[in-house]
C-alpha positions, 0 to 999 in steps of 0.5 A: 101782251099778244097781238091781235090775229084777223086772219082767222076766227077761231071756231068754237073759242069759248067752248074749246077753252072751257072743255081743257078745263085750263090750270093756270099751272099745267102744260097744254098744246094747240095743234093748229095754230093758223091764226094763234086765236087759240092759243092766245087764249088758252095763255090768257089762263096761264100763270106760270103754265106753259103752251106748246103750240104746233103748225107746219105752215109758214104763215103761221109761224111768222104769226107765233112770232110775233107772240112774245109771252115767255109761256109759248114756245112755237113748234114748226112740224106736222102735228102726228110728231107731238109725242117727238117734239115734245120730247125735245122740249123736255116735256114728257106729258101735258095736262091738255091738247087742242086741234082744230083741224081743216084749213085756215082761213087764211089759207082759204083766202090766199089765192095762190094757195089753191085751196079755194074754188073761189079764186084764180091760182095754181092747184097746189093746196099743200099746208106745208109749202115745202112739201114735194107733193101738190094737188097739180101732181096728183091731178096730172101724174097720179093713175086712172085707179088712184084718182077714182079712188081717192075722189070715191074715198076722201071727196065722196063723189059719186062719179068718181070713175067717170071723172078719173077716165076725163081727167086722164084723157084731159091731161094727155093734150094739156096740163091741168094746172090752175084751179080755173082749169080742173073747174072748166071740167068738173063742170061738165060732172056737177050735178046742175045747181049743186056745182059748188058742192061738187067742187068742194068735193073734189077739192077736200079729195086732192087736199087731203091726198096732198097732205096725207091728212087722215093718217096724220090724224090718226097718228096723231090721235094714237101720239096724243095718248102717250103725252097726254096725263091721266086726267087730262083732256082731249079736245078735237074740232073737225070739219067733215064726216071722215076726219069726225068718224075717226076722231070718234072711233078713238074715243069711244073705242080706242082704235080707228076700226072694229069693236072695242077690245075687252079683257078677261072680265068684260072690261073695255081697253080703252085709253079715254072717255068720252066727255060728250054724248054728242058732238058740241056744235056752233050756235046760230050767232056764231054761224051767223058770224063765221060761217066756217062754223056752221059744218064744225064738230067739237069732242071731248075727251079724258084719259084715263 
């Protein structure tokens, strides 16, 4: 009944699908479709059930056509607007959402995509191909300041100061325009044998600038409370430290920053509980297979 997806393998499949605890009934979203590999396993569960699945990236929409399940139902848009489009679909809440953030595989894969130091191609990196902002934009256009800052902030790079000032000065005489280009300049910054690290920094630096990532993980974090019923769980797969620290303040605390607020009585005013003590992690077979598995981090929670 659904097709077979190969652009993408989906991380932590068997462990996603148990922590939804899935009704054959109930209603569910997959924030990240990509692949569909997910999905078409949470409508595999489904008797009567349906599954609203999200994604902002052509390709991926081009994959949900192909499914043909009168169950699914395709949302192209960012997934912080679950609350809205959910809505417009008539459902006021589900009995269970799953995101798997990060890129694709495919997205990866795509050198025109930019979002990969292994490939030759335009810096652009955006998920939305349609979006006005890309990583060519913000290398070339954005301020001394602001790209110090989000190479400190989003990429963690240590040098970010002393990159910011070359970038700038680079630009003035040529534009910064392929991958090829801001890799011949990171590479006098790399620290010697750590250069693909210090790569990937940078380029989780602009790819979440591009793509306003965090704040769209934080609304859509807050978004999923509204739509989510008592009961009904959580389930967030992250691929670095500032997207997982966030995920995990909103769990245990109910907010992004700071303590967990308390009423009169000392009683925690939080919308969910945490059903895991510690992140659910890949085995070693499955990192063996896809190595994207290795760096990913699984939560689970329930609302109250």
């Amino acid at each position: 009944m659904f097709p077979v997806m190969t652009y993408h393998r989906p991380v932590l499949l068997k462990e996603s699908i148990d922590a939804l605890q899935l009704q054959p009934e109930g209603n569910y979203a997959d924030l990240t479709f990509g692949g569909g590999g997910h999905s078409m396993a949470i409508l595999e569960h489904l008797k009567g059930g349906k599954l609203y699945a999200f994604d902002q990236d052509a390709d991926a929409a081009e994959n949900a056509a192909r499914i043909t399940s009168k169950s699914f139902f395709f949302i192209k848009n960012n997934f912080r607007y679950v609350d809205k489009f959910l809505k417009i679909h008539g459902v006021p809440q589900v009995d269970g959402i799953l995101a798997d953030l990060g890129v694709s595989s495919h997205q990866i894969d795509t050198p025109e995509r930019g979002f990969s130091t292994r490939f030759q191609g335009d810096l652009d990196m955006r998920m939305d191909t349609k979006s006005a902002k890309s990583a060519k934009q913000v290398i070339n256009n954005y301020t001394e300041e602001d790209l110090h800052r989000i190479f400190g902030m989003y990429g963690e790079v240590r040098n970010a100061k002393s990159l910011a000032a070359a970038i700038k000065e680079a630009r003035t005489s040529t534009k910064i325009q392929t991958v090829d280009d801001l890799k011949l300049l990171l590479n006098s910054f790399a620290p010697r044998g750590r250069e693909y690290k210090y790569y990937a920094q940078v380029f989780q630096a602009l790819r979440i600038e591009v793509n306003n990532e965090l704040e769209a993980l934080k609304e859509m974090l807050a978004n999923c409370v509204k739509v989510l019923k008592p009961g009904g769980r959580l389930v967030i797969i992250s691929y670095h430290s500032l997207e997982d620290r966030l995920v995990k303040n909103f769990i245990n605390k109910g907010k992004f920053y700071g303590e967990v607020e308390k009423d009169l009585y000392g009683n925690e005013l939080k919308p969910l509980k945490s059903m895991t003590r510690k992140p659910v992690m890949a085995t070693e077979e499955e990192v063996h297979e896809n190595n994207r598995a290795r760096s990913a981090k699984m939560r689970i929670a329930e609302k109250f």
